[in-house]
C-alpha positions in Angstrom: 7.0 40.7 -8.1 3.9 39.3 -10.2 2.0 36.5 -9.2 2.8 33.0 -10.8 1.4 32.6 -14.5 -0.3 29.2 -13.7 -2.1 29.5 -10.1 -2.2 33.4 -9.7 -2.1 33.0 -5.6 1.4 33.1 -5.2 4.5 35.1 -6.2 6.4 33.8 -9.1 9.7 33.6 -8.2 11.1 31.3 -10.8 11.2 31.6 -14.8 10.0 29.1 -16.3 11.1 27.4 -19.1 8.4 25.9 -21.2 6.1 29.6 -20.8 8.7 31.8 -20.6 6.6 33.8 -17.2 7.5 33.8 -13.6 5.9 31.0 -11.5 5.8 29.4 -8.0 7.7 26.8 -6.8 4.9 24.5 -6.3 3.5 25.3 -9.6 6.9 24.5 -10.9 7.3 21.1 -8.6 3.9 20.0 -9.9 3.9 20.7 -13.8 7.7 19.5 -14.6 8.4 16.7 -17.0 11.7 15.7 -18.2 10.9 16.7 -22.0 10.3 20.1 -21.8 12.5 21.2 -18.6 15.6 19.3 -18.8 18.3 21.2 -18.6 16.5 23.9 -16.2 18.2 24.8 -12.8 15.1 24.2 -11.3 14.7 20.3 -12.6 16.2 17.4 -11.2 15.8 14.4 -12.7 14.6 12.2 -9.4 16.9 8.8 -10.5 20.3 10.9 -10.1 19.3 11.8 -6.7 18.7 8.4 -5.7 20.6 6.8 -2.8 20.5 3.1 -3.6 22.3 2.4 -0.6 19.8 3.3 1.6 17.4 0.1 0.0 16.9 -2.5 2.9 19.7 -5.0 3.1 20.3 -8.3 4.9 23.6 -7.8 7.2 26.1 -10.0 6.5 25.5 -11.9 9.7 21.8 -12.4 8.2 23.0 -13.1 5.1 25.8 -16.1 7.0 22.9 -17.4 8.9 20.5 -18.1 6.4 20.7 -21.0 3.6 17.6 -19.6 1.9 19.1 -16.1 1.6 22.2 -17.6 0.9 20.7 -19.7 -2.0 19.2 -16.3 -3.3 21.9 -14.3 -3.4 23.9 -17.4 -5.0 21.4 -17.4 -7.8 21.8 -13.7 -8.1 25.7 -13.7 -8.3 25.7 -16.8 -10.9 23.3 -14.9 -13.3 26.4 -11.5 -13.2 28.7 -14.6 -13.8 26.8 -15.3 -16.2 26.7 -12.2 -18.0 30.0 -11.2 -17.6 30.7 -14.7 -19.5 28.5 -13.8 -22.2 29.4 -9.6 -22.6 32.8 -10.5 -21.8 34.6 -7.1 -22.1 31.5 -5.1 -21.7 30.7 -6.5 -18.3 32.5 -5.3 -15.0 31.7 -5.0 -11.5 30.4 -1.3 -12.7 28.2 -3.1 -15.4 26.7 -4.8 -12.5 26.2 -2.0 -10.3 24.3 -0.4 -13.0 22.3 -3.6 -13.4 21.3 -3.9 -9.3 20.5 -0.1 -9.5 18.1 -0.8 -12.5 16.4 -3.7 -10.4 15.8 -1.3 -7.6 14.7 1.4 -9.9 11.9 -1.4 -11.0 11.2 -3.2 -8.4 11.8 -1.1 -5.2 11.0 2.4 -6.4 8.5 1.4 -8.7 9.9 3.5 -11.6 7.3 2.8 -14.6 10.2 3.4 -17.4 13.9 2.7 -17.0 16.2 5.0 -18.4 18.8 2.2 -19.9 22.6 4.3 -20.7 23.1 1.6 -24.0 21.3 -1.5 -25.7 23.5 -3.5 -24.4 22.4 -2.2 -21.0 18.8 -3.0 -21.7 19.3 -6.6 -23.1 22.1 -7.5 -19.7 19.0 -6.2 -17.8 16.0 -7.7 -19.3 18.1 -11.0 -19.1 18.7 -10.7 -15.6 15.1 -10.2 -14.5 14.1 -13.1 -17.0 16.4 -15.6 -14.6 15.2 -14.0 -11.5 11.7 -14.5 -12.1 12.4 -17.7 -13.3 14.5 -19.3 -11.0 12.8 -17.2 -7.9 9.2 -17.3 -8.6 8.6 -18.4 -5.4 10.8 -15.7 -3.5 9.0 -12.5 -2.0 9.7 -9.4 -4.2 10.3 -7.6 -0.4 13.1 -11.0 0.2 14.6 -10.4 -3.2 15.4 -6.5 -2.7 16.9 -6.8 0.3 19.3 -9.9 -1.2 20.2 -8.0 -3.9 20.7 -4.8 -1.8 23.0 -6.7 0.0 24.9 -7.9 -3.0 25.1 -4.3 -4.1 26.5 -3.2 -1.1 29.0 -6.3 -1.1 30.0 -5.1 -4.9 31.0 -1.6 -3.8 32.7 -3.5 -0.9 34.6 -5.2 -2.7 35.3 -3.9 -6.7 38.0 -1.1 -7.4 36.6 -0.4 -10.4 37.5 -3.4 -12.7 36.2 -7.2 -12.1 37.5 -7.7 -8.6 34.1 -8.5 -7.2 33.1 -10.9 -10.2 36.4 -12.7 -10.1 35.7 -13.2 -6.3 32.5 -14.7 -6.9 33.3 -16.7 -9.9 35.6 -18.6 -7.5 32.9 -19.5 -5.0 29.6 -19.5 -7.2 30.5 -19.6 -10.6 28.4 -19.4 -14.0 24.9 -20.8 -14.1 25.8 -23.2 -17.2 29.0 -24.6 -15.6 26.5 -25.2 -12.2 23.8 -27.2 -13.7 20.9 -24.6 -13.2 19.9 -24.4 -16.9 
């Protein structure tokens, strides 16, 4: 077997795609990019190998024990209200797990460019971190994860795949405009 094309220290064991020559695996690991090797057996795009459930979280006894988390996650659950109010039949408990995993792509894995499925998408998101930062200036980014990891988990809890979870919430927390908060 020939040594890899890029390094020439070590076999090449794997074809690549962009040269069309055998290269190493660490070679390969190390030169990748979504562009050019998409589609490869060898690429995985890191954000659909993401666990988001494994984000920090407040239990739920935390969460019970806690006005200030409590106030948090109550801002957090009005601004979905809030969305689902405005999107109306583009917004389900889905919609919103797609939003929380886009706040942890930002905020707790540090991803420098979201990857947004629609416009609509983008515009629910960029609303939702508007409020946030808004209305929780004053909260620790580490304090905010962790609420809205626990409202995550609390969606897939809860949701069977329609607005179960948002109907839920909207009975206890309701929309930011019927509230007051605007």
């Amino acid at each position: 077997m020939a040594k890899c094309s890029i390094c020439n220290s070590r076999k090449g064991k794997r074809k690549c795609k962009i040269n069309e020559t055998f290269i190493c695996s660490l070679c390969c690991g190390q030169t990748r990019n979504i562009a050019e090797c998409e589609g490869c057996s060898f690429f995985k795009n890191v954000g659909q190998n993401r666990n988001y459930r494994k984000v920090p979280f407040y239990e739920i006894n935390q969460m019970s024990d806690s006005m200030e988390l409590q106030d948090i996650s109550n801002t957090i659950e009005s601004i979905l209200c809030d969305l689902e109010l405005k999107y109306k039949e583009l917004f389900n408990d889905k919609t919103a797990i797609r939003l929380l995993e886009l706040f942890f792509d930002k905020y707790y894995f540090k991803d420098l460019e979201l990857n947004f499925g629609t416009a609509e998408e983008k515009e629910q998101f960029n609303e939702m971190v508007a409020i946030i930062k808004q209305d929780l200036s004053s909260i620790p980014e580490e304090q905010c994860i962790k609420v809205v990891a626990s409202i995550y988990r609390s969606i897939q809890r809860r949701t069977n795949g329609g607005r179960e979870y948002l109907q839920f919430v909207q009975q206890y927390i309701g929309v930011r405009i019927l509230s007051g908060a605007r």
